[in-house]
N, C-alpha and C positions, 0 to 999 in steps of 0.2 A: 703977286698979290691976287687974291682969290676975288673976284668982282664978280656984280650981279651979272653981267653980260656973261661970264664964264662959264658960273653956274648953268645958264639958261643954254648955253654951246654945248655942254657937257650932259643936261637933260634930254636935249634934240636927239644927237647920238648914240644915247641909251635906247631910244624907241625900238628901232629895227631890232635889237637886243629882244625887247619884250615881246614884240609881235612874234619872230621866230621861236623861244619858247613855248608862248601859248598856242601856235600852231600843233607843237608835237605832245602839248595836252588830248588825254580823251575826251570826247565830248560829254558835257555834260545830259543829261535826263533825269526825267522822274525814276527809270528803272535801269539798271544794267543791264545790257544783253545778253541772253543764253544759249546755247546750245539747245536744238531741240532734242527733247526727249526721245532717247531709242524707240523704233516700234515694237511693241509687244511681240515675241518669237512666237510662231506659230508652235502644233503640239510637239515633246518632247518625243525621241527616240521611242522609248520603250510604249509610250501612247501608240505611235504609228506601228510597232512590230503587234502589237494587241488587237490594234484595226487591222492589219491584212492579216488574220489569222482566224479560220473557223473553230466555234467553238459548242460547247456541250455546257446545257446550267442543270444541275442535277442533286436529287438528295445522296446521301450517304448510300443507298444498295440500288440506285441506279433506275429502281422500279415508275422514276417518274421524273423524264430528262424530256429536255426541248433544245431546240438550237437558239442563241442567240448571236448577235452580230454587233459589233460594235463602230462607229463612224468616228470621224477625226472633225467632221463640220459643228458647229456651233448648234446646241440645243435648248436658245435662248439663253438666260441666266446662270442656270444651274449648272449648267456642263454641257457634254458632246452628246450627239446623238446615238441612242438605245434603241434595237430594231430586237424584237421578241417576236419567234415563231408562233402562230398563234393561239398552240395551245399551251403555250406556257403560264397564260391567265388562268387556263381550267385546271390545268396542275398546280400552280402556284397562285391563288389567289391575292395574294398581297403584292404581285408584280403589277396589278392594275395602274398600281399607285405609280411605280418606274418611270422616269419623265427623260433622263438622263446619267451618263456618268461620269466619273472623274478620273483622274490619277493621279495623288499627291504627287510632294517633292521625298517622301518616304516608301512612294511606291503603294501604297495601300489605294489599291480599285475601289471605288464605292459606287453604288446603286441610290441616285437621289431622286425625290421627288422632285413634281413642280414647282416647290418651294425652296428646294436646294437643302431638305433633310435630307440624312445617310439613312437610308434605308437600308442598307447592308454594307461591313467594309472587310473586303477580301486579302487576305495574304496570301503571299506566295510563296508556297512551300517545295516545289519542287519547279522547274523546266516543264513548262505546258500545263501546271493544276494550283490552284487556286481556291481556297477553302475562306467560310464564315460563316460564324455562329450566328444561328436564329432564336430565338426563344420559343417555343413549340412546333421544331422544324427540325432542330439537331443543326450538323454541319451541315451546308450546302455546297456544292463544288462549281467552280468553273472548268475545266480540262479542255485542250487544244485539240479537236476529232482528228488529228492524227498521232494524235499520242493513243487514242481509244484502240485498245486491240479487241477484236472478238472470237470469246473464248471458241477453243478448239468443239468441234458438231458432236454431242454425244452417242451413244449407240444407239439409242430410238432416232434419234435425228438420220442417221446415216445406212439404217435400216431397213428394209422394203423394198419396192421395184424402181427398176430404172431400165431405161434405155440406154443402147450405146449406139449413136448415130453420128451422123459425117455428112456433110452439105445439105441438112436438111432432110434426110434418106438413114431409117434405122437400118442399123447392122442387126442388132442383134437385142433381144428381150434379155434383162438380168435380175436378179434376186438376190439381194444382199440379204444374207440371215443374220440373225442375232446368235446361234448356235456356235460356240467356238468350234474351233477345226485347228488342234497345234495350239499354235503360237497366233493363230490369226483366225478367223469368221466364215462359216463355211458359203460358197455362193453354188447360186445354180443358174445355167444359161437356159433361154428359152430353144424353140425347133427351128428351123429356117435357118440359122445365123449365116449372114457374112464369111467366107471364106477367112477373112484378114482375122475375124475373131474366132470360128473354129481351130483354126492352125494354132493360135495362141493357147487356146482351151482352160483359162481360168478356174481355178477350183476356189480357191481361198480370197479375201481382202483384208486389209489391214489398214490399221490410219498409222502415218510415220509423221509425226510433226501434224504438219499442216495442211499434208498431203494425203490422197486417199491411192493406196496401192493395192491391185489387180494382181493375184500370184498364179504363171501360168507353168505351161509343161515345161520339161526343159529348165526350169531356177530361173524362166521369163518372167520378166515384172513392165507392168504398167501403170506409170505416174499419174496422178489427175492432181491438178489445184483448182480450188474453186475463184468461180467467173463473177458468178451471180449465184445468187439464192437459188438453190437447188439443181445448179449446172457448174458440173467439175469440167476441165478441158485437159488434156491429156498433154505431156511436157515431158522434152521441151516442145515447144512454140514451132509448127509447121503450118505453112499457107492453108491446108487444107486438115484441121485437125480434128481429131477422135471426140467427141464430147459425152459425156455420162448426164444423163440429163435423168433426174427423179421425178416421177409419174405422180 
Protein backbone atom coordinates (compact mmCIF):
# COMPACT_ATOMS: atom_id res chain seq x y z
CA UNK A 1 0.00 0.00 0.00
CA UNK A 2 1.38 3.09 -1.10
CA UNK A 3 1.60 5.51 2.24
CA UNK A 4 2.74 9.05 2.94
CA UNK A 5 5.90 7.82 4.51
CA UNK A 6 6.57 5.95 1.12
CA UNK A 7 6.06 8.55 -1.01
CA UNK A 8 8.40 10.71 1.11
CA UNK A 9 11.32 7.48 1.02
CA UNK A 10 10.90 7.43 -2.65
CA UNK A 11 11.12 11.39 -3.08
CA UNK A 12 14.44 11.32 -0.81
CA UNK A 13 16.08 8.93 -3.33
CA UNK A 14 15.12 10.71 -6.32
CA UNK A 15 17.37 13.66 -5.27
CA UNK A 16 20.92 12.46 -5.90
CA UNK A 17 19.03 11.54 -9.41
CA UNK A 18 18.42 15.23 -9.88
CA UNK A 19 21.44 16.67 -8.56
CA UNK A 20 23.60 14.35 -11.05
CA UNK A 21 21.62 15.48 -14.13
CA UNK A 22 21.67 19.01 -13.50
CA UNK A 23 25.42 18.77 -12.98
CA UNK A 24 25.94 17.59 -16.53
CA UNK A 25 23.50 20.61 -17.65
CA UNK A 26 25.51 23.75 -19.39
CA UNK A 27 25.59 26.46 -17.40
CA UNK A 28 23.27 28.82 -17.71
CA UNK A 29 24.06 32.82 -18.76
CA UNK A 30 23.07 35.89 -20.27
CA UNK A 31 25.09 34.91 -23.49
CA UNK A 32 26.49 31.67 -24.95
CA UNK A 33 30.13 31.37 -25.27
CA UNK A 34 32.03 31.79 -28.60
CA UNK A 35 34.83 30.96 -30.19
CA UNK A 36 36.98 33.95 -30.88
CA UNK A 37 36.98 35.33 -33.95
CA UNK A 38 39.95 34.33 -36.56
CA UNK A 39 42.64 37.18 -36.88
CA UNK A 40 42.42 38.94 -39.89
CA UNK A 41 45.32 37.29 -42.43
CA UNK A 42 47.71 39.47 -43.11
CA UNK A 43 48.32 40.56 -47.15
CA UNK A 44 47.40 37.95 -49.75
CA UNK A 45 50.03 36.20 -52.11
CA UNK A 46 49.78 38.02 -55.03
CA UNK A 47 49.97 41.50 -52.76
CA UNK A 48 53.27 40.32 -51.49
CA UNK A 49 54.68 39.04 -55.09
CA UNK A 50 53.55 43.09 -56.13
CA UNK A 51 55.57 44.42 -52.95
CA UNK A 52 58.85 42.70 -53.69
CA UNK A 53 58.93 43.67 -57.22
CA UNK A 54 60.19 47.04 -58.85
CA UNK A 55 58.21 48.75 -60.89
CA UNK A 56 57.83 51.45 -63.92
CA UNK A 57 54.29 53.75 -63.84
CA UNK A 58 54.17 55.13 -67.17
CA UNK A 59 51.89 56.55 -70.22
CA UNK A 60 51.24 54.60 -73.34
CA UNK A 61 54.93 55.82 -75.34
CA UNK A 62 56.77 55.72 -72.43
CA UNK A 63 57.95 59.46 -72.85
CA UNK A 64 57.07 60.16 -69.16
CA UNK A 65 57.61 57.10 -66.62
CA UNK A 66 58.78 57.14 -62.96
CA UNK A 67 59.34 54.34 -60.57
CA UNK A 68 56.95 53.51 -58.05
CA UNK A 69 57.20 50.96 -55.18
CA UNK A 70 54.55 49.38 -53.43
CA UNK A 71 54.64 48.20 -49.43
CA UNK A 72 52.68 45.52 -47.74
CA UNK A 73 52.35 47.79 -44.26
CA UNK A 74 49.18 49.60 -43.54
CA UNK A 75 48.37 53.14 -44.98
CA UNK A 76 45.86 53.97 -42.46
CA UNK A 77 42.37 53.44 -43.83
CA UNK A 78 42.60 53.30 -47.18
CA UNK A 79 45.02 50.53 -48.06
CA UNK A 80 48.90 49.79 -48.06
CA UNK A 81 51.54 51.87 -48.40
CA UNK A 82 52.40 53.93 -52.07
CA UNK A 83 56.01 55.25 -52.17
CA UNK A 84 56.25 57.42 -55.62
CA UNK A 85 59.67 58.53 -57.01
CA UNK A 86 59.40 62.07 -56.86
CA UNK A 87 59.01 63.05 -60.03
CA UNK A 88 56.22 61.29 -60.62
CA UNK A 89 53.93 64.44 -59.26
CA UNK A 90 55.71 66.68 -61.93
CA UNK A 91 54.87 64.07 -64.58
CA UNK A 92 51.74 63.03 -63.31
CA UNK A 93 49.92 65.48 -61.49
CA UNK A 94 46.92 63.80 -60.17
CA UNK A 95 49.30 61.24 -58.34
CA UNK A 96 49.49 64.16 -55.58
CA UNK A 97 46.28 62.91 -54.69
CA UNK A 98 47.67 58.83 -54.18
CA UNK A 99 47.50 58.11 -50.51
CA UNK A 100 47.58 54.29 -50.83
CA UNK A 101 46.71 51.02 -52.67
CA UNK A 102 44.80 48.15 -52.87
CA UNK A 103 44.38 44.74 -54.18
CA UNK A 104 40.86 43.35 -54.48
CA UNK A 105 39.68 39.71 -54.23
CA UNK A 106 39.50 40.02 -58.32
CA UNK A 107 42.75 41.19 -58.50
CA UNK A 108 42.22 44.61 -59.74
CA UNK A 109 45.29 47.06 -58.27
CA UNK A 110 43.76 50.46 -57.37
CA UNK A 111 45.41 53.81 -56.65
CA UNK A 112 43.26 55.49 -53.60
CA UNK A 113 43.13 58.51 -52.04
CA UNK A 114 43.22 59.56 -48.58
CA UNK A 115 39.72 58.97 -48.45
CA UNK A 116 39.84 55.64 -49.81
CA UNK A 117 38.59 56.88 -53.61
CA UNK A 118 39.96 54.65 -56.61
CA UNK A 119 41.84 56.99 -58.28
CA UNK A 120 42.89 54.57 -60.83
CA UNK A 121 42.02 50.59 -61.20
CA UNK A 122 44.58 48.56 -63.00
CA UNK A 123 44.27 45.13 -64.74
CA UNK A 124 46.42 42.71 -65.47
CA UNK A 125 46.95 41.97 -68.89
CA UNK A 126 49.98 40.20 -69.07
CA UNK A 127 52.92 38.67 -66.47
CA UNK A 128 54.82 41.91 -65.24
CA UNK A 129 52.29 44.85 -67.06
CA UNK A 130 49.36 46.26 -65.75
CA UNK A 131 47.18 48.86 -67.66
CA UNK A 132 44.25 51.77 -66.77
CA UNK A 133 42.27 54.01 -68.29
CA UNK A 134 42.48 57.63 -67.35
CA UNK A 135 40.21 60.16 -68.79
CA UNK A 136 42.61 62.80 -70.45
CA UNK A 137 45.75 60.49 -69.93
CA UNK A 138 44.77 57.45 -72.27
CA UNK A 139 46.08 54.08 -70.86
CA UNK A 140 48.50 54.33 -68.11
CA UNK A 141 50.86 51.23 -67.36
CA UNK A 142 52.34 49.69 -64.54
CA UNK A 143 55.21 47.10 -65.91
CA UNK A 144 57.81 45.11 -63.66
CA UNK A 145 61.65 46.99 -64.68
CA UNK A 146 62.59 43.67 -65.46
CA UNK A 147 60.36 42.97 -67.90
CA UNK A 148 61.57 46.69 -69.45
CA UNK A 149 63.96 45.84 -72.24
CA UNK A 150 66.03 48.49 -73.82
CA UNK A 151 65.67 48.93 -77.33
CA UNK A 152 68.79 47.85 -79.15
CA UNK A 153 71.65 51.61 -79.48
CA UNK A 154 70.89 52.92 -82.91
CA UNK A 155 73.53 54.01 -85.47
CA UNK A 156 73.98 57.59 -84.26
CA UNK A 157 74.02 56.11 -80.94
CA UNK A 158 76.87 53.76 -81.72
CA UNK A 159 78.73 55.97 -83.95
CA UNK A 160 81.74 58.14 -83.24
CA UNK A 161 84.85 57.82 -81.10
CA UNK A 162 85.80 55.59 -78.72
CA UNK A 163 88.48 54.18 -76.93
CA UNK A 164 89.70 50.78 -76.41
CA UNK A 165 91.29 50.48 -73.07
CA UNK A 166 92.28 47.72 -70.30
CA UNK A 167 92.97 48.59 -66.51
CA UNK A 168 92.52 51.79 -66.85
CA UNK A 169 95.40 52.23 -69.63
CA UNK A 170 94.00 53.09 -73.55
CA UNK A 171 95.12 50.59 -76.18
CA UNK A 172 94.15 52.21 -78.82
CA UNK A 173 91.95 55.45 -80.33
CA UNK A 174 88.74 54.02 -82.56
CA UNK A 175 86.21 55.57 -84.97
CA UNK A 176 83.22 53.99 -85.37
CA UNK A 177 81.75 55.32 -88.90
CA UNK A 178 78.45 55.53 -90.04
CA UNK A 179 79.68 54.73 -93.63
CA UNK A 180 78.82 51.02 -94.58
CA UNK A 181 81.66 48.72 -95.54
CA UNK A 182 79.91 45.07 -96.83
CA UNK A 183 77.65 43.89 -94.71
CA UNK A 184 78.94 45.96 -91.64
CA UNK A 185 80.44 49.90 -90.74
CA UNK A 186 83.63 50.98 -91.82
CA UNK A 187 86.03 51.84 -88.69
CA UNK A 188 89.27 53.45 -88.41
CA UNK A 189 92.04 52.96 -85.68
CA UNK A 190 93.98 55.78 -84.26
CA UNK A 191 98.38 55.79 -84.31
CA UNK A 192 100.14 54.35 -81.34
CA UNK A 193 97.85 51.38 -80.64
CA UNK A 194 98.58 48.61 -78.46
CA UNK A 195 100.25 45.68 -79.97
CA UNK A 196 97.04 43.23 -78.66
CA UNK A 197 94.92 45.62 -81.11
CA UNK A 198 97.39 46.26 -84.06
CA UNK A 199 97.78 42.42 -84.35
CA UNK A 200 93.90 42.24 -84.46
CA UNK A 201 93.74 45.21 -86.95
CA UNK A 202 89.85 45.89 -87.13
CA UNK A 203 88.45 47.36 -90.22
CA UNK A 204 84.59 46.92 -89.96
CA UNK A 205 81.78 46.73 -86.90
CA UNK A 206 78.66 45.48 -86.73
CA UNK A 207 75.79 45.18 -84.09
CA UNK A 208 74.61 41.30 -83.79
CA UNK A 209 71.89 41.14 -81.44
CA UNK A 210 72.72 42.89 -78.51
CA UNK A 211 76.26 42.92 -78.96
CA UNK A 212 78.53 45.16 -80.72
CA UNK A 213 81.20 43.13 -82.95
CA UNK A 214 84.85 44.35 -84.01
CA UNK A 215 85.62 42.58 -87.53
CA UNK A 216 89.43 41.82 -87.61
CA UNK A 217 92.25 40.31 -90.19
CA UNK A 218 92.19 36.83 -90.39
CA UNK A 219 87.73 36.38 -90.08
CA UNK A 220 88.92 37.66 -86.30
CA UNK A 221 86.03 38.96 -84.37
CA UNK A 222 85.63 40.75 -81.10
CA UNK A 223 82.48 40.67 -78.87
CA UNK A 224 81.56 43.76 -76.55
CA UNK A 225 78.12 43.87 -74.44
CA UNK A 226 77.23 46.78 -72.91
CA UNK A 227 78.20 47.47 -68.99
CA UNK A 228 76.98 50.81 -68.54
CA UNK A 229 76.08 53.63 -70.71
CA UNK A 230 78.41 54.22 -73.20
CA UNK A 231 80.91 51.33 -72.02
CA UNK A 232 80.79 47.95 -74.01
CA UNK A 233 83.28 45.25 -72.31
CA UNK A 234 84.50 42.66 -74.38
CA UNK A 235 83.15 38.73 -73.90
CA UNK A 236 83.50 36.37 -72.74
CA UNK A 237 84.25 37.64 -69.18
CA UNK A 238 88.19 37.75 -68.31
CA UNK A 239 89.66 39.09 -64.98
CA UNK A 240 91.35 41.66 -66.79
CA UNK A 241 89.04 42.66 -69.90
CA UNK A 242 89.06 44.88 -73.07
CA UNK A 243 86.60 47.64 -72.55
CA UNK A 244 85.33 50.09 -75.59
CA UNK A 245 84.55 53.01 -73.82
CA UNK A 246 82.77 56.09 -76.00
CA UNK A 247 84.34 59.52 -75.71
Amino acid sequence: MWTRSTARLALLAAVPLVAVLLATLPAAGPATAQSPAPAPSGPSETARNVAGTQWEFSNADRDRRCSVAFRTDAAGSPGMKLELEKSCTGLFPFLREAAAWTLGENDFLRFVDARGRVMLEFSEVEQGLWEAPKPGEGILFLQTVASLKRPPPSLDDMAGQWSLTRGGRTLCAVTLAATPAGDAFALKLGTNCDAVVARFAPTTWSMDRDELVLNGARNQTWRFEETDPKTWQRVPETPDPILMVKQ
